[in-house]
BALOBA-1460 file (C-alpha; in Angstrom, 3 decimals):
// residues 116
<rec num="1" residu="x" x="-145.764" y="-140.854" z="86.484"/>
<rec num="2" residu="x" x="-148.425" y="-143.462" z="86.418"/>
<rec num="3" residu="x" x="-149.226" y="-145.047" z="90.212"/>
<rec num="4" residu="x" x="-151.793" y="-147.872" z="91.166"/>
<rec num="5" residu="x" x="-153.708" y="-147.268" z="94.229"/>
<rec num="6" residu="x" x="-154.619" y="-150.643" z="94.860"/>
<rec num="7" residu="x" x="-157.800" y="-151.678" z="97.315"/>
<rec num="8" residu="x" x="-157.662" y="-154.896" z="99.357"/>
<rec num="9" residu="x" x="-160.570" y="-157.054" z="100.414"/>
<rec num="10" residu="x" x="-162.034" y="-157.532" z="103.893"/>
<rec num="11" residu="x" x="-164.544" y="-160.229" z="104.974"/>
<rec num="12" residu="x" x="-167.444" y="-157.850" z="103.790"/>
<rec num="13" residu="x" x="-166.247" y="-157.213" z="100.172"/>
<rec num="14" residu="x" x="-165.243" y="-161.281" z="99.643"/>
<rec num="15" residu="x" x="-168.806" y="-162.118" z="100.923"/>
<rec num="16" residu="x" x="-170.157" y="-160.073" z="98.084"/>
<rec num="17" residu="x" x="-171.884" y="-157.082" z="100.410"/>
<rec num="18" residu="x" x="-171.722" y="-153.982" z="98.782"/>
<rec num="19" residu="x" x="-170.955" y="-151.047" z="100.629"/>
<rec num="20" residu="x" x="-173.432" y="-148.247" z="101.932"/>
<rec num="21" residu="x" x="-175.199" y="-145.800" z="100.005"/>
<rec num="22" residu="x" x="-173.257" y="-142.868" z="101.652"/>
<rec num="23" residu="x" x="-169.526" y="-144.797" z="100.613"/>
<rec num="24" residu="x" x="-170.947" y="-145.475" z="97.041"/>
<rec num="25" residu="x" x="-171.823" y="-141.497" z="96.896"/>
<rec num="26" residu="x" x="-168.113" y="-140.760" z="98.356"/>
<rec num="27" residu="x" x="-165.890" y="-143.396" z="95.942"/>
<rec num="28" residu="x" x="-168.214" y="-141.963" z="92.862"/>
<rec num="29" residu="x" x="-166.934" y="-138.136" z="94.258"/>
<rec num="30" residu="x" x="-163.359" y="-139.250" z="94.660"/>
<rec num="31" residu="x" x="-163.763" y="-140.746" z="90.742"/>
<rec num="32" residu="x" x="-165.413" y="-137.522" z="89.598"/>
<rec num="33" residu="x" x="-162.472" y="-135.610" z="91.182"/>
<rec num="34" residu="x" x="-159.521" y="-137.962" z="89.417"/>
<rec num="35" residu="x" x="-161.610" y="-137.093" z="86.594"/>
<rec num="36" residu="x" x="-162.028" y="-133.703" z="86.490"/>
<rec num="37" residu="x" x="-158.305" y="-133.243" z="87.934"/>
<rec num="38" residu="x" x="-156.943" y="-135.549" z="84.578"/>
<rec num="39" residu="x" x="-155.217" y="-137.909" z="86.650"/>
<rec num="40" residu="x" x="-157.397" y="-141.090" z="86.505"/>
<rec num="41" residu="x" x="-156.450" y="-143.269" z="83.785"/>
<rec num="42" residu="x" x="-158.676" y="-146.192" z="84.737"/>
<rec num="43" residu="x" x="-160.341" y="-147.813" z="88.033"/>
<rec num="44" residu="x" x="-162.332" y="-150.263" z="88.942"/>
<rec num="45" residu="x" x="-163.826" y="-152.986" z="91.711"/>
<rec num="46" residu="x" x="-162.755" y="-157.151" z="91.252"/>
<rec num="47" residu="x" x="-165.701" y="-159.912" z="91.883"/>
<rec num="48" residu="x" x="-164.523" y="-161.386" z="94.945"/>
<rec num="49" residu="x" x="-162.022" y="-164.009" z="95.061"/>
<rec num="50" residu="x" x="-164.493" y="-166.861" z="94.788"/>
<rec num="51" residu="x" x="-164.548" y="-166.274" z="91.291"/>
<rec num="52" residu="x" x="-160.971" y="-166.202" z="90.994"/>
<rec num="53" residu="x" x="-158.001" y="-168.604" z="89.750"/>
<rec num="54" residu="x" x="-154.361" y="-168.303" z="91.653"/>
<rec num="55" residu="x" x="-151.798" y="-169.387" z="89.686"/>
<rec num="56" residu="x" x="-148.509" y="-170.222" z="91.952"/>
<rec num="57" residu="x" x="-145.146" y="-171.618" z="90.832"/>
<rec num="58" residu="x" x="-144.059" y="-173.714" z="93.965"/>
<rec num="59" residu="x" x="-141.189" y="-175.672" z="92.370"/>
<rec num="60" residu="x" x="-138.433" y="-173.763" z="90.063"/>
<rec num="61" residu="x" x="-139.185" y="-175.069" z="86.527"/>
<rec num="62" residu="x" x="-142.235" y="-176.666" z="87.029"/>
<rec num="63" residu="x" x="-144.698" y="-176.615" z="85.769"/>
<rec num="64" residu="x" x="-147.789" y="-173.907" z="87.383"/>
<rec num="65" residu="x" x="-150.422" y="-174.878" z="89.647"/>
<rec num="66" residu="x" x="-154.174" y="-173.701" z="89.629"/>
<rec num="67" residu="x" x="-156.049" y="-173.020" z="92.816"/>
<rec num="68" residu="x" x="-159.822" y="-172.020" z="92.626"/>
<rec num="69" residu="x" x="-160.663" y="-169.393" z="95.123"/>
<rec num="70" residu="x" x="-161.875" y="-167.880" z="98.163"/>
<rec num="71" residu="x" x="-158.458" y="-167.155" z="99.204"/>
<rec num="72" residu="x" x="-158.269" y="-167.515" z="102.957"/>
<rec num="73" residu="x" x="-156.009" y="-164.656" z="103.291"/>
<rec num="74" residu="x" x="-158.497" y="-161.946" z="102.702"/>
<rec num="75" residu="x" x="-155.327" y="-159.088" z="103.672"/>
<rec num="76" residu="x" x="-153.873" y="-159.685" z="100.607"/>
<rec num="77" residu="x" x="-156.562" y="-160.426" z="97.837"/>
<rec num="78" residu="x" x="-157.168" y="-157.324" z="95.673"/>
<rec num="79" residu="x" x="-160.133" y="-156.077" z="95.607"/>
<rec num="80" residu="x" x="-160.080" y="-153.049" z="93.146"/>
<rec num="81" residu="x" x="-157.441" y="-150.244" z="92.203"/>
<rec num="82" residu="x" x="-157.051" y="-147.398" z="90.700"/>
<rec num="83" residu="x" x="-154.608" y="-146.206" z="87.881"/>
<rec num="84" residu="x" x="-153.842" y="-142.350" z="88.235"/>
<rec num="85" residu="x" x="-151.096" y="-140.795" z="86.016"/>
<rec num="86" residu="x" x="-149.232" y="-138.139" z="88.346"/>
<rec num="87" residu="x" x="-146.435" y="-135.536" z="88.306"/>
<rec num="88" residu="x" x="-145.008" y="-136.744" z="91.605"/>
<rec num="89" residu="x" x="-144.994" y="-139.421" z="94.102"/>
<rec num="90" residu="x" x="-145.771" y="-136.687" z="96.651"/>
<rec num="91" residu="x" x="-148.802" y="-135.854" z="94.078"/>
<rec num="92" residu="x" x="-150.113" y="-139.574" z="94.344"/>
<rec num="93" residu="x" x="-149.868" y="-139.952" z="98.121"/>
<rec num="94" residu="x" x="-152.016" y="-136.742" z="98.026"/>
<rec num="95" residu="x" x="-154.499" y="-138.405" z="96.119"/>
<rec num="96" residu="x" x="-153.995" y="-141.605" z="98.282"/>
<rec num="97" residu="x" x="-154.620" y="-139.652" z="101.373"/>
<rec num="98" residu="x" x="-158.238" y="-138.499" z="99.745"/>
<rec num="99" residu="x" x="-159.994" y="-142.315" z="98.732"/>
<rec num="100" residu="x" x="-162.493" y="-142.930" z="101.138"/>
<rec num="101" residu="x" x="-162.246" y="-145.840" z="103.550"/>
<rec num="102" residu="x" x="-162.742" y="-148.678" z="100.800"/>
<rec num="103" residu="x" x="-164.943" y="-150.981" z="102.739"/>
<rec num="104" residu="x" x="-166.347" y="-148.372" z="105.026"/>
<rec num="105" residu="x" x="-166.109" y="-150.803" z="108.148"/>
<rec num="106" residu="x" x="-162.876" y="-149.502" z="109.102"/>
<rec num="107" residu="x" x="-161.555" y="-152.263" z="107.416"/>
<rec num="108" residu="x" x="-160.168" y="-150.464" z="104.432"/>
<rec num="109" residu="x" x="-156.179" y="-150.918" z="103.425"/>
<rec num="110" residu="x" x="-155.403" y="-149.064" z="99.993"/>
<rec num="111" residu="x" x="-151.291" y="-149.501" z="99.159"/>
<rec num="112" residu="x" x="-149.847" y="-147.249" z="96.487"/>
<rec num="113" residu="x" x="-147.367" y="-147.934" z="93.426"/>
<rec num="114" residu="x" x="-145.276" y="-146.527" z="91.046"/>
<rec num="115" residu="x" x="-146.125" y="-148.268" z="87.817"/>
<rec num="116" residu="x" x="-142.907" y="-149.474" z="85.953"/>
């Protein structure tokens, strides 16, 4: 069962600072460990939202709209995720439980879900 542990931004990872030595050392165990379990399929960080394009849909049949970031909404820009392939949901919400706080400012919000 393949599940997407996905990291959201905070103030600190859309203004580009990277987190502490001691987090980097704890996300690159928590990778290692996917790894060496055989349950990561992929992860990775996002540039921060200033970089990116939203593309919204605001009338039905019409035609898309383009809007260049930062996103003011910083609670619900993406930040990174994780793709871990799982033999329960109970199994992924175990690995959930395990990712370090994300932006290490107690900021950190990490949803998990089941991949289609």
């Amino acid at each position: 069962m393949l599940f997407m542990l996905i990291v959201y931004a905070s103030k600190n990872s859309e203004a580009g600072e990277l987190p502490s030595a001691e987090l980097m050392d704890a996300m690159d165990k928590y990778n290692d460990d996917l790894v060496e379990a055989g349950v990561r399929v992929m992860a990775n960080g996002l540039h921060p939202s200033s970089e990116g394009i939203r593309i919204t849909f605001p009338v039905p049949g019409g035609e898309p709209v383009l809007e260049s970031g930062p996103f003011a909404d910083v609670q619900n820009v993406v930040a990174g995720f994780f793709l871990i392939d799982v033999q329960s949901k109970e199994e992924a919400i175990q690995w959930a439980m395990k990712v370090p706080d994300p932006q290490g400012f107690g900021e950190g919000k990490v949803e998990l879900r089941q991949v289609f």
